[in-house]
C-alpha positions in Angstrom: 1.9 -22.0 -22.3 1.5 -19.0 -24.1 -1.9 -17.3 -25.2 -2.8 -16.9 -28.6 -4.3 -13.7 -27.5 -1.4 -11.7 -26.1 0.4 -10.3 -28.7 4.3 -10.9 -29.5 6.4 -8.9 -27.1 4.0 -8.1 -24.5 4.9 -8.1 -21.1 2.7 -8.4 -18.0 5.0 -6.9 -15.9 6.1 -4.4 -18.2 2.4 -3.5 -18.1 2.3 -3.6 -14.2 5.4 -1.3 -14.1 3.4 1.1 -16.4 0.3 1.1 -14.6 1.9 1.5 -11.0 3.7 4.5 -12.4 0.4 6.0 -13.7 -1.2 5.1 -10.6 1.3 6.6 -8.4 0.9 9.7 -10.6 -2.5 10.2 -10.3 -2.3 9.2 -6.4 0.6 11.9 -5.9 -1.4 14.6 -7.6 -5.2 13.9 -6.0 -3.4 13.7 -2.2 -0.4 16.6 -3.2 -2.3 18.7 0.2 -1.3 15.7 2.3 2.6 16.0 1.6 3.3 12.9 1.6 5.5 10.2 -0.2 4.5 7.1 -1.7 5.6 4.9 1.1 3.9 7.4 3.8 1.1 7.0 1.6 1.2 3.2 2.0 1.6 2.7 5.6 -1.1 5.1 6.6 -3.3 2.9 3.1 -2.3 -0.3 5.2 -3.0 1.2 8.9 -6.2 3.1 7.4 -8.7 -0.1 9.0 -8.1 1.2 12.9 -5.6 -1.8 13.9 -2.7 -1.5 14.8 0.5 -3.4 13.3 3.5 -4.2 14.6 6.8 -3.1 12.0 7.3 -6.8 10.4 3.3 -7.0 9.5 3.6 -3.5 7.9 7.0 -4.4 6.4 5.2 -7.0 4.6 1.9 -5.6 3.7 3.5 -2.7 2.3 5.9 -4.6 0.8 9.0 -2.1 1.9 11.8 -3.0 3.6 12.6 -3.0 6.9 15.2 -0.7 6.9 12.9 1.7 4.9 10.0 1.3 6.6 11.6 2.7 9.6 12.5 6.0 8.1 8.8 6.2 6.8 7.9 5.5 10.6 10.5 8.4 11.6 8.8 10.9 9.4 5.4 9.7 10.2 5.9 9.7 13.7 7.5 13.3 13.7 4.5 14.6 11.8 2.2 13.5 14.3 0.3 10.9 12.4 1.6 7.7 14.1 2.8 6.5 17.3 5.1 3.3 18.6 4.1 1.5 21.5 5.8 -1.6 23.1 4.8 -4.5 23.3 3.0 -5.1 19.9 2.8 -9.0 20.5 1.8 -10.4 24.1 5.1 -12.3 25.1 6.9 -10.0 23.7 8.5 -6.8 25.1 10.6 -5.6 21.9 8.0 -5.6 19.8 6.5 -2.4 18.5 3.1 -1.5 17.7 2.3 0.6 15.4 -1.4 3.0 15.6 -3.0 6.2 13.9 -3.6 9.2 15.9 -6.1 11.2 14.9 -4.6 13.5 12.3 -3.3 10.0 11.1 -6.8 8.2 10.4 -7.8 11.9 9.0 -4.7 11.4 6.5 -5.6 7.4 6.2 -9.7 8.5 5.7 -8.0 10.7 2.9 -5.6 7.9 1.2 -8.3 5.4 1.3 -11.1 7.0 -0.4 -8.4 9.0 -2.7 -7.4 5.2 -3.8 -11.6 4.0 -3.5 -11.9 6.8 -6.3 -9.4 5.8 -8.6 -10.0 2.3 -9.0 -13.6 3.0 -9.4 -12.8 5.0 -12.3 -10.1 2.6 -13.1 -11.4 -0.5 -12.8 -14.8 0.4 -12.2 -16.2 -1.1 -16.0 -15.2 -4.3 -15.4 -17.0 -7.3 -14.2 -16.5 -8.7 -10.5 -14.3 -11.8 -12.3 -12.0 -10.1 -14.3 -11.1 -7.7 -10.8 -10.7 -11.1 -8.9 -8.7 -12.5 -11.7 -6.7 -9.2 -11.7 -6.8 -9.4 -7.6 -5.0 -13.0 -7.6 -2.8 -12.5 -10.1 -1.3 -9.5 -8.6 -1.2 -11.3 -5.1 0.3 -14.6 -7.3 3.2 -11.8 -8.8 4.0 -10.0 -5.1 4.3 -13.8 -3.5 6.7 -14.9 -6.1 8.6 -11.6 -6.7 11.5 -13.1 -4.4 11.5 -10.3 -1.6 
């Protein structure tokens, strides 16, 4: 059912597309010294903690693609700010394991407080419960998006 609040025509995911774009904007131009894409950015956002990940737990955090995420890894890697190691998962020998190296959890210190920043100013005037709303939501719209 429909609010009676949200006005004729309005899209929430229209909205979303818009404030990604803006975001992605304003992430681009605060980390430009980094020379870094937006899925480079990602990957080192989602490696930023200190653990490790092996290429199907990044695929899907990030929410790229498989086949993508490995040329992200390529560049990464080449640049010095990742490495691959086998054996991600115990058991299993093909697995890949994914870790910073140190100019990589400069670069991820970087991303993370670069994106700390911005939501603060952001999101920063709002109350806890409208963030969590916004939080679930946005976790309810990248479960169901089908990919």
């Amino acid at each position: 059912m429909r609010s009676e609040s949200v006005p004729s025509g309005w899209s929430a995911l229209l909205a979303l597309q818009q404030a990604a774009h803006a975001t992605l904007q304003a992430l681009a131009a605060e980390l430009a010294g980094l020379d870094l894409t937006a899925s480079e950015i990602n990957v080192l956002a989602n490696l930023a903690d200190g653990h490790g990940r092996t290429v199907s737990e990044l695929s899907a955090a990030g929410g790229i693609r498989p086949n993508t995420l490995t040329g992200v890894l390529d560049r990464l890697e080449r640049r010095g700010h990742i490495t691959r190691r086998r054996g991600g998962r115990p058991g299993d020998r093909r697995s890949v394991l994914i870790e910073l190296t140190s100019s990589g959890r400069l670069a991820a210190a970087t991303i993370r407080k670069a994106i700390t920043d911005l939501e603060r100013r952001a999101l920063g005037h709002l109350p806890a419960d409208a963030i969590a709303v916004l939080r679930a939501s946005l976790q309810c719209l990248a479960e169901g998006s089908g990919d």
